[in-house]
N, C-alpha and C positions, 0 to 999 in steps of 0.2 A: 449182783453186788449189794451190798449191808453196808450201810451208812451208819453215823454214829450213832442216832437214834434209833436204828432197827431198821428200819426204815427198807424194803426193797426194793432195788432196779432190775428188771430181766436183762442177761449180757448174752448174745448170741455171738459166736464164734465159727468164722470162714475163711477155708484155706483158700489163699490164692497166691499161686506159683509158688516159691519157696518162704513165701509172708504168712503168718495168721492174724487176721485182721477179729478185732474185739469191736461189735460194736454196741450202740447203748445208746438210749436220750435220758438226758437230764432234766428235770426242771427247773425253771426259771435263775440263774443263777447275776448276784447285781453286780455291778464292775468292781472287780477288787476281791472279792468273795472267794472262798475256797471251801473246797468238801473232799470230805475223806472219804471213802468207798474200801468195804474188805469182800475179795472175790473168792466166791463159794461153788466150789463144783454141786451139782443137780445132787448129788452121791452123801452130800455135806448135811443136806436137809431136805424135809420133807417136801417131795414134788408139789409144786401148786401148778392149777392150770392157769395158763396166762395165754391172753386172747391178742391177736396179732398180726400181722398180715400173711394169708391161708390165697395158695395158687388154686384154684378148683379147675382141672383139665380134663374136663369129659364131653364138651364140645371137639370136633374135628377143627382144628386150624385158629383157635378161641383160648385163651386164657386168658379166665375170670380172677380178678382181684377183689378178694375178701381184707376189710381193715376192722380189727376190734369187732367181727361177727357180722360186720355192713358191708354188703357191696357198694364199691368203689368204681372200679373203669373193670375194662378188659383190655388184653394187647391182642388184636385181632389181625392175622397174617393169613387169613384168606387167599389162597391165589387168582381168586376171581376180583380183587379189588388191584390196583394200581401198583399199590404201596402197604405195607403196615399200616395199624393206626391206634392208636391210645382212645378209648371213648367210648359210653360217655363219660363223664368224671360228675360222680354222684356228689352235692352236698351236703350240708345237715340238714337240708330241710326236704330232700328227698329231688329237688330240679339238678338239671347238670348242669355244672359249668358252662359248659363248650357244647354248640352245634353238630350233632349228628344228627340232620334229618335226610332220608335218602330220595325224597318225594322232590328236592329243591332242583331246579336250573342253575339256578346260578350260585359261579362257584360251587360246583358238586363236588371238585377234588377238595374241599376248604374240610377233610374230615376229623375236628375235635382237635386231637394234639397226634403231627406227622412231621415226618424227616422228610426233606426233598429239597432239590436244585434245579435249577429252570432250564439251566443251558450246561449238559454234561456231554462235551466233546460231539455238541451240537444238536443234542436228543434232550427234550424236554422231559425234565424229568418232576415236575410243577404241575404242568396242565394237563388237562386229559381230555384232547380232542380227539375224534373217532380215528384209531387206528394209526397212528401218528406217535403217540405218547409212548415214554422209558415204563420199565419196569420196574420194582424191587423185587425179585424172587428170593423169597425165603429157603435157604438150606439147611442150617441144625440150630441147634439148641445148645448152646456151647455151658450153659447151667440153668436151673428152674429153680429159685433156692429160697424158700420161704420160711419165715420164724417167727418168733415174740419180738422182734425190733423193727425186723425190715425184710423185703422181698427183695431177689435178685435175677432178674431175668439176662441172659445173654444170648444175643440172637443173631447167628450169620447172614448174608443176606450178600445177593452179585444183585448189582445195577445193569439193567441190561436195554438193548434196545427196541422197541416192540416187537420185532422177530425173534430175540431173546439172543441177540449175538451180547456178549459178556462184555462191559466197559470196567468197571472197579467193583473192588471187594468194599463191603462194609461190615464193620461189628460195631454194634448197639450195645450196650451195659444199661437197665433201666431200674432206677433204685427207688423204691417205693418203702417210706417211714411209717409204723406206726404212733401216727398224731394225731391229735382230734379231728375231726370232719371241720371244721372251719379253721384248720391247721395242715394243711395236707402239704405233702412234701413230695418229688419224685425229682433225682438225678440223672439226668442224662449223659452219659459217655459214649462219643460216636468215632471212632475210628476207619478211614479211609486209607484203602490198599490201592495202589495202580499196580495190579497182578497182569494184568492184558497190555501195556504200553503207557505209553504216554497221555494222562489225562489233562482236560481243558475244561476248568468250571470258566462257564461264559461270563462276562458282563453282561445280569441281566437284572431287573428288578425283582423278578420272579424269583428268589433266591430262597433263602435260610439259612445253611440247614434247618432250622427248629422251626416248625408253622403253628399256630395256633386260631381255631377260629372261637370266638365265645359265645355264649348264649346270645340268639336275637334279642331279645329283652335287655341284654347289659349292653350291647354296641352303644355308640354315640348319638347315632341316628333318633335312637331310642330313648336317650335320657341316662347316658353314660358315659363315663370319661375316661379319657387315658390322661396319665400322667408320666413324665420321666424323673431320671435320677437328678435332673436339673431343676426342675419342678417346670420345666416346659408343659402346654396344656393342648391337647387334641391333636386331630392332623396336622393341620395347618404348620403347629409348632415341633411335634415330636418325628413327624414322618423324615427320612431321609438327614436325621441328625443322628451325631453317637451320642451314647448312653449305657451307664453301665448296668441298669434295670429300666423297664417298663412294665406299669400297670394299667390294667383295665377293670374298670367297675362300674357294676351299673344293679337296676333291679334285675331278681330271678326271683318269683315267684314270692313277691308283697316283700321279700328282704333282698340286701345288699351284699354281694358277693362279689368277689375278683379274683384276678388273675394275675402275677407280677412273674416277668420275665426275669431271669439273674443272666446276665454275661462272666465266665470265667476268667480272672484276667491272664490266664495262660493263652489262653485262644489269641490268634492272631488277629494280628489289627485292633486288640482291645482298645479301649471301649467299641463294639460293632457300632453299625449304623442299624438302623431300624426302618421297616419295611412294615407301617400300622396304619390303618385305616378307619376313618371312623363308622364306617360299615360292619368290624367285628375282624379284623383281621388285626394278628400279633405278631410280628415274624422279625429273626433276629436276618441281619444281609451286609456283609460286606462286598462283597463277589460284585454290586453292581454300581460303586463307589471309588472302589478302588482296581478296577479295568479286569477283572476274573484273575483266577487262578491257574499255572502249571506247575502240577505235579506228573515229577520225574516216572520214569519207571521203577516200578518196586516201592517208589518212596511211598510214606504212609504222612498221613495231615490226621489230628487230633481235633475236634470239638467237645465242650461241654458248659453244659446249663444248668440248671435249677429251674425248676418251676413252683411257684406259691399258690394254693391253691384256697381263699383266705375270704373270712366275712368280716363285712365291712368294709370302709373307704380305704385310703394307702394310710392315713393317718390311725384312723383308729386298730387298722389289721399291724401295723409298725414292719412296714414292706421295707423300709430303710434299716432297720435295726435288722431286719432277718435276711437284708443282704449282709451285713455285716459278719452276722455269724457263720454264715454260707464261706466269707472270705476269711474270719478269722475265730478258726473254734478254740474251745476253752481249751492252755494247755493240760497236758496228761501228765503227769510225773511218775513213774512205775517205782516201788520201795519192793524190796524184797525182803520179807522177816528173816535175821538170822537161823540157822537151821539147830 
């Protein structure tokens, strides 16, 4: 896209189902403000290269996420680990966000950013005690879609019980923005199938779906804070209350980094409750608030998040304004030139 000034945006363009979706980030734009944009096939002008978020898949079971020429995380589906897992999540200063160390005890399942439910039709699907514990078995690749704006991962996956008998289908959508490193963006879209019967997410603490653990150094414990959309402050105040975002920030390596959770308000039970601790633990949970879940047979339940990945406190990273635009993006108006 060519602004009036000349100016260019890269627009990347994805089929999905009978839609083609355009997408594109803007800059900064102030309330009231409007921009023109004239869209240009690649064919219109001279190719330039433009640097972007790049899938690298030449590990087995591993894809690597390149943003703007940096590694970023990887989405690691391993079938030797439990579950999927997001991590680590690289910042600008080279530390990760989030906790992947595999040497720890405790809390060993807490890895970086994962999906999981504690009590799925009575199989924990949260902890991972010896031989006991759910699976998530990965089965395709439903798209791997990377470009100059944004990466598109879709990833099937049956929840099953450690013998692998099948409980529900799930599909992942994980949408990874290129934005600066102290600006990091990833959408999560979770869809749950009860393909095998009748599902029962438990009433249990242990919930999510969305986990997140963050750097030791940023937890509470350690001289870091969570905040909510209330301006509620630490456990004490945020744990076991709803909220339509939660942040966490603390030191990572001599600077101030965080984490803000976004709640979709399409998700049921919006605003969730929150399941944070000031040990490093972020996790979205209504399941053990509001007495679990039944899903029918066949039926499908929708989740989705946002996650901020952002330097600085909640105040200086403006975690309130970028839930805002999570919930209300700039409108588009499409003009057609006469022919």
């Amino acid at each position: 896209m060519k602004d009036e000034q000349g100016g260019v945006t890269p627009v990347q363009v994805r089929a999905a189902g009978d839609d083609v979706h355009f997408h594109f980030v803007v800059e900064h734009l102030a309330k009231g403000e409007s921009r023109t944009y004239k869209i240009e096939s690649e064919a219109a002008r001279p190719k330039a290269a433009v640097s972007g978020v790049e899938f690298i898949h030449e590990h087995s079971q591993k894809v690597d996420v390149l943003i703007g020429g940096s590694y970023f995380t990887s989405y690691v589906y391993d079938s030797s680990f439990a579950k999927p897992y997001l991590g680590p999540m690289i910042g600008p200063y080279g530390d990760s966000y989030t906790r992947l160390d595999f040497e720890t005890t405790e809390h060993k399942h807490h890895r970086s950013l994962w999906l999981a439910i504690g009590d799925v039709n009575g199989i924990d699907m949260w902890n991972e005690p010896a031989e006991r514990y759910g699976r998530q078995l990965h089965q395709k690749f439903a798209e791997v879609i990377d470009g100059p704006v944004c990466g598109v991962i879709t990833a099937h996956n049956v929840w099953t019980s450690f013998n692998r008998k099948p409980q529900i289908d799930e599909v992942r959508t994980i949408t990874l923005y290129n934005t600066p490193a102290g600006e990091r963006i990833i959408d999560l879209d979770v869809t749950f199938t009860a393909s095998y019967g009748q599902v029962e997410f438990g009433a249990t603490k242990e919930a999510g779906p969305l986990g997140i653990r963050v750097a030791e150094s940023m937890n509470v414990n350690n001289g870091g804070v969570i905040v909510n959309s209330y301006g509620s402050v630490n456990e004490p105040e945020c744990w076991g209350k709803r909220a339509e975002w939660c942040d966490y920030f603390g030191e990572v390596g001599g600077h101030t980094l965080g984490i803000a959770a976004f709640d979709h308000p399409d998700n049921e039970q919006f605003p969730t409750y929150w399941h944070i601790r000031n040990g490093g633990l972020l996790a979205a949970n209504n399941f053990y608030f509001n007495g679990g879940k039944l899903i029918k047979p066949k039926e499908t339940v929708r989740y989705r998040y946002r996650v901020y990945f952002h330097e600085g406190d909640t105040q200086a990273s403006r975690v309130a304004n970028k839930y805002q635009d999570y919930l209300h993006p700039p409108q588009v108006e499409i003009v057609t030139p006469p022919l």
